[in-house]
C-alpha positions as CSV (number, residue, x, y, z in Angstrom):
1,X,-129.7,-29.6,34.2
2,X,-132.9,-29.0,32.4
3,X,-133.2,-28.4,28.5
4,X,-136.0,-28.1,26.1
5,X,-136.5,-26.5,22.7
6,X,-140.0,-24.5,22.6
7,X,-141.8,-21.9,19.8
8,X,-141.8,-18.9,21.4
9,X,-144.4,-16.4,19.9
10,X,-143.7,-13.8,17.9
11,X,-145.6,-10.8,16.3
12,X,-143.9,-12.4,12.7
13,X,-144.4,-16.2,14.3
14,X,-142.7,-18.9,16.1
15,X,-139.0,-18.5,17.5
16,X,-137.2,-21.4,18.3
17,X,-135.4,-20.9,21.6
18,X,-133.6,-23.1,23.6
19,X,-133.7,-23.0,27.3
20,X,-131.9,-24.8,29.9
21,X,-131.2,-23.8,33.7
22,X,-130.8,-26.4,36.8
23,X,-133.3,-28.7,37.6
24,X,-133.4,-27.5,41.4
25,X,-133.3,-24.4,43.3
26,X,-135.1,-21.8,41.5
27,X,-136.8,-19.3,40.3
28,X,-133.1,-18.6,38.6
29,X,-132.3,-15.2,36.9
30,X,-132.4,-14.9,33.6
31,X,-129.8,-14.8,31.2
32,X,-130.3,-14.1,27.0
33,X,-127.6,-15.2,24.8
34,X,-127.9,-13.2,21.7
35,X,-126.6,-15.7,18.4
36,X,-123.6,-14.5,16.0
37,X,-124.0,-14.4,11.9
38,X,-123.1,-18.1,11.5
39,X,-126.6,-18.9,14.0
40,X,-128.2,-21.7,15.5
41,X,-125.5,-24.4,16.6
42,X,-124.1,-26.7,19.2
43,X,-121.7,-24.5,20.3
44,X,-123.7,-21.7,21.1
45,X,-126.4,-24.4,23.4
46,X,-122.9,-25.2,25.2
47,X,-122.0,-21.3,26.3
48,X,-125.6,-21.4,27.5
49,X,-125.3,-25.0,29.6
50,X,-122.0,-23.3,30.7
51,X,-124.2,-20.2,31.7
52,X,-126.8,-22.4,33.3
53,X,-124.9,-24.4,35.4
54,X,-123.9,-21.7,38.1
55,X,-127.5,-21.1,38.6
56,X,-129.2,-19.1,35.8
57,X,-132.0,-20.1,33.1
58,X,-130.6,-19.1,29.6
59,X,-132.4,-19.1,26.7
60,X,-130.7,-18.6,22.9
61,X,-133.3,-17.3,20.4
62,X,-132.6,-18.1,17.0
63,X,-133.3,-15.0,15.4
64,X,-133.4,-16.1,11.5
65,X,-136.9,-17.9,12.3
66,X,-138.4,-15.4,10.3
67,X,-136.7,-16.7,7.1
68,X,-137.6,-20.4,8.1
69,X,-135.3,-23.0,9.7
70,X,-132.5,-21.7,8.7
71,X,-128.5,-22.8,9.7
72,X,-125.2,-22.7,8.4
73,X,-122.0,-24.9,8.9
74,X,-119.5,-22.0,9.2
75,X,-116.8,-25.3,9.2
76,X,-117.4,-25.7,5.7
77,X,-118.8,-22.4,4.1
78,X,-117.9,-21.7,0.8
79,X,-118.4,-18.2,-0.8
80,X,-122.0,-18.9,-2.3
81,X,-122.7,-19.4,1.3
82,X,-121.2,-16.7,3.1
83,X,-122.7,-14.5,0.9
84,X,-126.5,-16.0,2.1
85,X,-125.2,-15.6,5.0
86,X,-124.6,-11.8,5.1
87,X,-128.2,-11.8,3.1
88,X,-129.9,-13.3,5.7
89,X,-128.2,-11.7,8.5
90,X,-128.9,-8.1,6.5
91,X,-132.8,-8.8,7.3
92,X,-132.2,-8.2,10.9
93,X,-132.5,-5.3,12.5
94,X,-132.3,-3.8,16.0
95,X,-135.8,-2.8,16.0
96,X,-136.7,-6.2,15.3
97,X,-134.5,-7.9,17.7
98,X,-136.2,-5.6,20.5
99,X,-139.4,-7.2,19.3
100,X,-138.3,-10.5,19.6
101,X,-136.6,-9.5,22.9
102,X,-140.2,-8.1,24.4
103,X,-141.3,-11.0,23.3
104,X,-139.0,-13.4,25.2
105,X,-139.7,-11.3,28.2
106,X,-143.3,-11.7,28.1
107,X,-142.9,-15.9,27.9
108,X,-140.6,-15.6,31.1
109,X,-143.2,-14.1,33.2
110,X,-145.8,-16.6,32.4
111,X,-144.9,-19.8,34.7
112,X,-141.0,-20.5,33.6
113,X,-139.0,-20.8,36.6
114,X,-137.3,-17.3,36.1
115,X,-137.1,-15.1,39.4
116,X,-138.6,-11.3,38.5
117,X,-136.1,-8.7,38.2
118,X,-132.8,-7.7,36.8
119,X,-131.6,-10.0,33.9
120,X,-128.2,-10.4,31.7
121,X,-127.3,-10.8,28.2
122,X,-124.2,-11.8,26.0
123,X,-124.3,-10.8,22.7
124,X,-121.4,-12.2,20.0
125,X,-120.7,-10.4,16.9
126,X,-123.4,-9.2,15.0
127,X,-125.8,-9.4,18.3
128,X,-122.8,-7.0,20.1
129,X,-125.9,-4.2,18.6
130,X,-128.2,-6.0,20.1
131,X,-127.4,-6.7,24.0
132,X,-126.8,-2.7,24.0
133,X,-130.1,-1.9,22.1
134,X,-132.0,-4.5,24.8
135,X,-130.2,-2.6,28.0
136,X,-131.1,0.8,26.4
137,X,-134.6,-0.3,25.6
138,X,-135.5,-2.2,28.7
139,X,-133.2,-0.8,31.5
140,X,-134.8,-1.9,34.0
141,X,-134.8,-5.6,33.0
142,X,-131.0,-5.9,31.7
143,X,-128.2,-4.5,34.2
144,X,-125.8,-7.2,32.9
145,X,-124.5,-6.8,29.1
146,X,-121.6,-8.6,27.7
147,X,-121.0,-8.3,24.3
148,X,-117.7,-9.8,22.6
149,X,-116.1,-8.7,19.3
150,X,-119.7,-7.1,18.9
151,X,-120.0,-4.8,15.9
152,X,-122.1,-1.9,15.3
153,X,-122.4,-0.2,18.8
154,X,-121.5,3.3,17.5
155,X,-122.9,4.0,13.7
156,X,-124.4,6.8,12.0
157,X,-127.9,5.5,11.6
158,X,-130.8,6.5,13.9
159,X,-130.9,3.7,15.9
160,X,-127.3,3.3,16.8
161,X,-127.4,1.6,20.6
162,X,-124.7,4.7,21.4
163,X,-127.6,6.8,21.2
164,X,-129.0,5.3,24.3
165,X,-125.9,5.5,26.9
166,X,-127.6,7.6,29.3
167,X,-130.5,5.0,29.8
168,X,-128.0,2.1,30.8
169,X,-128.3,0.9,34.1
170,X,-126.4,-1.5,36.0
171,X,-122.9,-3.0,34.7
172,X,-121.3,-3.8,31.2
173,X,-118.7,-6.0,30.2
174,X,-117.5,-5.0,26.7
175,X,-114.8,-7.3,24.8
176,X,-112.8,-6.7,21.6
177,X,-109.9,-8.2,19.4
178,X,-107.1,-6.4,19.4
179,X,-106.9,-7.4,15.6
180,X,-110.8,-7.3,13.9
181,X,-111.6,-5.4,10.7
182,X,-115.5,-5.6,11.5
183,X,-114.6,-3.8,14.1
184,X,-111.8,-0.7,14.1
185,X,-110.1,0.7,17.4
186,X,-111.5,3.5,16.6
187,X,-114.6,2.6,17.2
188,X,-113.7,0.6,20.5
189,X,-112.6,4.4,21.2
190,X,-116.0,6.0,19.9
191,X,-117.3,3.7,22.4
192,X,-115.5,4.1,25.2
193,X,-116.3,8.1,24.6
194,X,-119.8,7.8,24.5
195,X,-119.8,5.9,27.8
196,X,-118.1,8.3,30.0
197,X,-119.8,10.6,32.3
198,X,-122.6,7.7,32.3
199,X,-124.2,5.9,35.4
200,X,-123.7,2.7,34.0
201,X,-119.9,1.0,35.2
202,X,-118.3,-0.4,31.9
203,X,-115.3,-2.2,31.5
204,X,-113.8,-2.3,27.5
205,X,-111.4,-4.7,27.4
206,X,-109.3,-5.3,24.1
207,X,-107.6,-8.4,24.1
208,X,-104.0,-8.7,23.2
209,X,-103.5,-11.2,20.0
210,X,-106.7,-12.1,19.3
211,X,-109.0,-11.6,16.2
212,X,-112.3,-11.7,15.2
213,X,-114.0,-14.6,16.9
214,X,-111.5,-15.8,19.8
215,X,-114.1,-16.5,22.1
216,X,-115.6,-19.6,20.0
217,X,-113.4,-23.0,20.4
218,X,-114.5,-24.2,16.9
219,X,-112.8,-21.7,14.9
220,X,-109.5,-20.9,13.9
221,X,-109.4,-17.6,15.9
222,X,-110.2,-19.2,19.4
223,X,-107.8,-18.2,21.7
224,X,-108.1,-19.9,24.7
225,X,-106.5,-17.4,27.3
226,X,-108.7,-14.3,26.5
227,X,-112.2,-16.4,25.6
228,X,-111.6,-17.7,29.6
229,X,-110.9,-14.3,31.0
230,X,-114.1,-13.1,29.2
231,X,-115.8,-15.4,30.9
232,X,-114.7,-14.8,34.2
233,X,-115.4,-11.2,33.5
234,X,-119.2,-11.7,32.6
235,X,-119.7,-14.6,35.6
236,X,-118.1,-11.9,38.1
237,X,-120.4,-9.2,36.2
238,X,-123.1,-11.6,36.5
239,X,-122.3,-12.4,40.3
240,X,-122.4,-8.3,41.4
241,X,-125.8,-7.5,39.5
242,X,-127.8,-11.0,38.6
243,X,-126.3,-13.2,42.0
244,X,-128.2,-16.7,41.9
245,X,-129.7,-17.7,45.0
246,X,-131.2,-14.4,46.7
C-alpha cells in the first residue's frame, strides 16, 4: 500500500487529506471517507487502509482545515471540550462540504492514479448529511453512498440532502442504531419515505442493540457484530457499482 498526506486546494485554502490505495494495479476507483465530529485520527486512516486494500484509492479530508489544525482526543474529552467541539463542527455546512468535495474531485483528475467514473463515499455521523448532499450534487460521480448513524438527512432547512432524492443514482447503503438520540426512528422512517418511488436501490438497515457510534472500535459503543456487517454491506455495495479491476 501507498500513503501520503498532501494540501489539497481549496477556495478557503489548504485541506489536509490523506490518501492511500495499492501500490500496483491501477487507476483504482475512488472512494471519499467523509470524517465524524471528533475529526482527524488514526482510526479513521485505518477504515480507509481497510478501504484501500481491496483495490480502491481513498482519500479522508479533514474538513476543520478552515479553523487551522485542529483535533480532538474524543478518549479523554471533558465538557469544555465537547463543547469546542460542537462549535467547530457548527461552522460546517453542506454547502461547504460540496465545495470542498468539487474540490477533491478536481485534484483526482489531475495525474492521481484514480480510474474516471463512478466513485463511493462513507460518511459517519455528522458527515451522514454530507455523502447524501455529494450523491445529490454530483450524481454522476457518486453511485455508492454509505452513511452510518449519519444525522441530518431529513431537516427542515433548505438544503436538507432529502430534498435531492430524485437526483440519486446508483446504490445506497444507509446504517442506523437502533438506540441514537441524534438520530430518532422517526427520522430513519422520514427517510426511508422520501426514498421510495426513487431510481436509486437503498438499503436502511437499523441495527439491533447498538447505539450511537458502534461502527468505531475505540469507543464504548463499538459493537463488533453490526460494525462488520456494515462493512460487508458497503464492500458488496462497492463491488456491484465501483468493482476494482475493470
Amino acid at each position: 500500500m501507498r500513503e501520503r498526506n498532501f494540501d489539497i486546494a481549496t477556495a478557503d485554502g489548504k485541506m489536509d487529506t490523506f490518501i492511500t490505495h495499492p501500490d500496483e494495479g491501477g487507476p483504482f476507483p475512488a472512494v471519499i471517507i467523509y470524517m465524524d465530529a471528533p475529526g482527524i485520527r488514526e482510526e479513521l486512516y485505518d477504515f480507509a487502509r481497510r478501504v484501500g486494500t481491496v483495490g480502491y484509492y481513498c482519500m479522508v479530508p479533514d474538513l476543520y482545515y478552515r479553523q487551522g489544525r485542529v483535533r480532538f482526543d474524543r478518549k479523554h474529552m471533558d465538557e469544555a471540550q465537547r463543547a469546542e467541539m460542537f462549535a467547530v463542527m457548527g461552522t460546517l455546512s453542506n454547502g461547504l462540504i460540496m465545495d470542498d468535495t468539487r474540490a477533491m474531485l478536481d485534484f483526482m483528475s489531475q495525474g492521481e492514479p484514480v480510474r474516471p467514473g463512478p466513485k463511493g463515499s462513507i460518511g459517519y455521523c455528522m458527515s451522514g448529511q454530507f455523502v447524501l448532499s455529494a450523491a445529490g450534487t454530483f450524481p454522476e460521480e457518486f453511485r455508492a453512498t454509505a452513511s452510518l448513524h449519519g444525522v441530518k438527512h431529513v431537516t427542515a432547512q433548505p438544503d436538507s440532502p432529502h430534498l435531492l432524492t430524485e437526483k440519486f443514482r446508483g446504490e445506497m447503503y444507509l446504517g442506523f442504531a437502533e438506540d441514537d438520540p441524534h438520530v430518532p426512528l422517526a427520522e430513519v422512517e422520514a427517510l426511508r419515505e422520501s426514498l421510495t418511488g426513487t431510481t436509486v436501490k437503498h438499503t436502511i438497515e437499523v441495527h439491533p442493540g447498538t447505539e450511537h457510534g458502534y461502527t468505531f472500535p475505540e469507543r464504548q459503543a463499538f459493537q463488533k457484530e453490526a460494525a462488520e456487517r456494515s462493512w460487508e454491506r458497503i464492500f458488496a455495495m462497492f463491488h456491484r457499482q465501483i468493482r476494482p479491476g475493470e
